[in-house]
C-alpha positions as CSV (number, residue, x, y, z in Angstrom):
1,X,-3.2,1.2,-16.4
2,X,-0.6,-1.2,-17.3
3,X,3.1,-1.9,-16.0
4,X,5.7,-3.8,-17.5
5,X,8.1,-5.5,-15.6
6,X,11.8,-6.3,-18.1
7,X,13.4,-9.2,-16.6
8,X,16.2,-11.2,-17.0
9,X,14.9,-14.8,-17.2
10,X,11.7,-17.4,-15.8
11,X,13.2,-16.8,-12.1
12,X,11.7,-13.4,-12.3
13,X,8.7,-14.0,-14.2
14,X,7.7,-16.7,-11.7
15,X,7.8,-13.5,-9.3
16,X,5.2,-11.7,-11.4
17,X,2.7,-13.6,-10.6
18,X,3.6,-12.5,-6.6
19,X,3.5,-8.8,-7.3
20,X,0.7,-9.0,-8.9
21,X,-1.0,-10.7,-6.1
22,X,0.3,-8.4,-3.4
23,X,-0.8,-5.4,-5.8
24,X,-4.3,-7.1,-5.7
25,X,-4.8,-7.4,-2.1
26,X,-3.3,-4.3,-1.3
27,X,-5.9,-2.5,-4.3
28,X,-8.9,-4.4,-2.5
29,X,-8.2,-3.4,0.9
30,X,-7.5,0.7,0.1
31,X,-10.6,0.2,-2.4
32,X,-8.6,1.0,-5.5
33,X,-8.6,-0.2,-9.1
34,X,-6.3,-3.0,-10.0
35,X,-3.2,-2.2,-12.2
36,X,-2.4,-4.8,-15.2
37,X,1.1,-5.8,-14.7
38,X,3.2,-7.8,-17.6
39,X,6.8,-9.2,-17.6
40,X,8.7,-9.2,-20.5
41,X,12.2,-10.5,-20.9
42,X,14.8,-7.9,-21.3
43,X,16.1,-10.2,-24.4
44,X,20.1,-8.2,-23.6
45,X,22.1,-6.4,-21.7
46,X,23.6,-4.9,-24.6
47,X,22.9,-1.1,-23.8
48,X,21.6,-0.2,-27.4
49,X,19.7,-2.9,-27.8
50,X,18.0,-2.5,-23.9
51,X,17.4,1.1,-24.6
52,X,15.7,0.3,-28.0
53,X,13.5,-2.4,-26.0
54,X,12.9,0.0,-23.2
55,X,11.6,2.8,-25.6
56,X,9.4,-0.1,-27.5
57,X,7.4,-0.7,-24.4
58,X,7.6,3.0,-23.3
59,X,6.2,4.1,-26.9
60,X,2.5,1.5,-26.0
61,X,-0.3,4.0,-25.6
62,X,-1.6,1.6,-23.0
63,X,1.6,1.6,-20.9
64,X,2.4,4.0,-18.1
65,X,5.5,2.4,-17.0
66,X,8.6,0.4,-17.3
67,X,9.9,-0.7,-14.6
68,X,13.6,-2.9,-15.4
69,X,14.7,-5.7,-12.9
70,X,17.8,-7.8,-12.9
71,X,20.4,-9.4,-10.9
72,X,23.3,-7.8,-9.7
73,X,25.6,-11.1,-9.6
74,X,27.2,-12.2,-12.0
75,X,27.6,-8.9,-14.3
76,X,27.8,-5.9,-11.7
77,X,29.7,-5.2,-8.6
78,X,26.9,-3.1,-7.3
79,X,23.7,-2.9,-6.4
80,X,24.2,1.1,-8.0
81,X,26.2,-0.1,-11.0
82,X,23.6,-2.3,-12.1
83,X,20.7,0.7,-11.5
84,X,23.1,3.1,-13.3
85,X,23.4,0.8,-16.0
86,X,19.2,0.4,-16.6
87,X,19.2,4.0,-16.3
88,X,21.6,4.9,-18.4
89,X,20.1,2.3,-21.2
90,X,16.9,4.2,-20.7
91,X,17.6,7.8,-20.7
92,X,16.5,8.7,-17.6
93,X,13.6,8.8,-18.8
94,X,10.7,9.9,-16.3
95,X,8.5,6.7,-17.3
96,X,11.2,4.2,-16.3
97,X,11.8,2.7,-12.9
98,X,15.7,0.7,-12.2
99,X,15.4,-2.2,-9.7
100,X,18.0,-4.8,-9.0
101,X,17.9,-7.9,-6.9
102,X,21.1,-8.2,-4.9
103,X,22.8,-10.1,-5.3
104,X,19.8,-12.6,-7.2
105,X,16.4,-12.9,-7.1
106,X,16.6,-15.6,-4.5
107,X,17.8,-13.3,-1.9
108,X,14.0,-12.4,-2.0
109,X,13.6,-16.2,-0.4
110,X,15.6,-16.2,2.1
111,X,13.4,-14.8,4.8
112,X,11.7,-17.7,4.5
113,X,14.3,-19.8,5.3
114,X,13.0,-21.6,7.9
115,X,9.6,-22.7,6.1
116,X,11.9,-24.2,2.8
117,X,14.0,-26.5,5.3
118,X,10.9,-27.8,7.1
119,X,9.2,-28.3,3.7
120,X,12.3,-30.4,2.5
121,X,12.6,-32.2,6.3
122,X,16.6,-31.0,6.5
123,X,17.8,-28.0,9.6
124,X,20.4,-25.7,8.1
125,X,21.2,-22.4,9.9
126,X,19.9,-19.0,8.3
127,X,22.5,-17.7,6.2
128,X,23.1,-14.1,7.7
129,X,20.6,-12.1,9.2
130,X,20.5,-9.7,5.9
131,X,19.9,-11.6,2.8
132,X,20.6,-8.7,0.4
133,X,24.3,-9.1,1.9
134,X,24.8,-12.7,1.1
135,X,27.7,-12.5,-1.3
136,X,28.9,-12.5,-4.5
137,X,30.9,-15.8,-3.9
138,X,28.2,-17.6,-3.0
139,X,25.0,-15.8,-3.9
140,X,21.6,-16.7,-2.7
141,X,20.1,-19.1,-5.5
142,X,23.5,-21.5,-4.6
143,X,22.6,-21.7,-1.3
144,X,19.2,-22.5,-1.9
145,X,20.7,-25.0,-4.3
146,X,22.6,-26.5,-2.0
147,X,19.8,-26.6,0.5
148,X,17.9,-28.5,-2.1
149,X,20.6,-31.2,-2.2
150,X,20.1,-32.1,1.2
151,X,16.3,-32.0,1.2
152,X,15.4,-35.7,2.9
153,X,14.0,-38.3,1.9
154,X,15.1,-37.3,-1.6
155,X,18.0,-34.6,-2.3
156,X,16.5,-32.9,-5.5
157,X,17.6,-30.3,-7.8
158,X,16.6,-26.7,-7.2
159,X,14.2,-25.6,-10.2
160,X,14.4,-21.9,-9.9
161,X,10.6,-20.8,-11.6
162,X,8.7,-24.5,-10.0
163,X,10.7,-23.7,-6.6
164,X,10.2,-19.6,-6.6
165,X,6.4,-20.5,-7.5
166,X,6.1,-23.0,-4.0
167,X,8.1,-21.1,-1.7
168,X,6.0,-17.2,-2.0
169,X,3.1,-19.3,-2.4
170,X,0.0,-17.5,-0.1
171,X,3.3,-15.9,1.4
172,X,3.2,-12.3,2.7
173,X,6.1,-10.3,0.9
174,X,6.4,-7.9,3.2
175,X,8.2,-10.1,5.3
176,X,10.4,-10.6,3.0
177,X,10.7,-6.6,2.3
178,X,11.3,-5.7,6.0
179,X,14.4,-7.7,5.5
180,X,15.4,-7.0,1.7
181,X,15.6,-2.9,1.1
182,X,15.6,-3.6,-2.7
183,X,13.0,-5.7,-2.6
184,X,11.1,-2.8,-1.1
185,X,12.2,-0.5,-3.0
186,X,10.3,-2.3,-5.7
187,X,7.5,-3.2,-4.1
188,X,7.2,0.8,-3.3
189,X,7.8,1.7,-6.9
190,X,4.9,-0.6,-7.7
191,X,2.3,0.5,-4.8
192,X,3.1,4.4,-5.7
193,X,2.5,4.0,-9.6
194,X,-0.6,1.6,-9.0
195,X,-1.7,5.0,-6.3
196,X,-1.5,2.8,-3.2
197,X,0.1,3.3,0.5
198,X,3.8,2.9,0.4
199,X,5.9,0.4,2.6
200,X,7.1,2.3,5.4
């Protein structure tokens, strides 16, 4: 059984290797068989072309699903206009799954606030107590820019794959999921087509 996961760029693909971990764990505990899951870039966001690449990977003999991730800043409003938008590009089809990160990826890192500042020695107050809800205006992988500024000894640049890689490392994402519904949401779509116990 394999997945594929359509992404928008190397932040997500550095999250791959994360799902695929907490699909592992979760396989060995209930005693199930693992699930091969691959990430592919979604190369557009040019509806034709997305639905041609959704079909391509829906038409592999070894692939049961598709499941389509991106961001909702900077293109969409919403996290329902950029789920309508995936769908749409895929003709409802059964096979294909519409997740979006709200408003990016990095909101997904933000539960672990508290770990990044003591890693780069600086004390910055959590930014909200939701971090799908941290806004358009200043979106999640900004903050954690700016976080990175002020890291101590040495203010660095944030490098979204390297960074994504070090912060979920041997991290439990269903901390992160208890505070990100989306994130969930995915993580569910995942655990139910690889036949494991949802996230409650």
């Amino acid at each position: 059984m394999t997945i594929v996961l359509l992404v928008e760029g190397a932040t997500e693909t550095a999250l791959k290797k994360h799902l695929k971990r907490f699909l592992d764990e979760r396989a060995e505990v209930e005693r199930r068989p693992k699930v091969a899951l691959r990430t592919k870039d979604i190369m557009s966001l040019n509806p034709d072309r997305l639905q041609r690449r959704i079909q391509l990977e829906l038409n592999s003999p070894q692939v049961t699903a598709v499941i389509g991730l991106i961001d909702v800043y900077p293109d969409f409003k919403s996290a329902s206009e950029a789920k309508k938008f995936l769908k749409d590009a895929a003709k409802s089809d059964p096979r294909f799954f519409a997740h979006v990160a709200q408003y990016d990826v990095e909101a997904w890192l933000l539960p672990y606030w508290k770990s990044i500042c003591q890693k780069l020695g600086i004390q910055r107050a959590v930014p909200g107590p939701h971090p799908e809800q941290v806004n358009l205006h200043r979106p999640p992988s900004k903050r954690l820019a700016e976080l990175y500024r002020m890291a101590k000894p040495r203010p660095r640049k944030y490098s979204k794959p390297t960074d994504m890689d070090a912060i979920l490392r041997n991290k439990n994402l269903t901390i992160a999921a208890n505070q990100c519904p989306e994130l969930k949401a995915l993580l569910n779509s995942l655990l139910k087509l690889s036949g494991l116990n949802l996230l409650e």
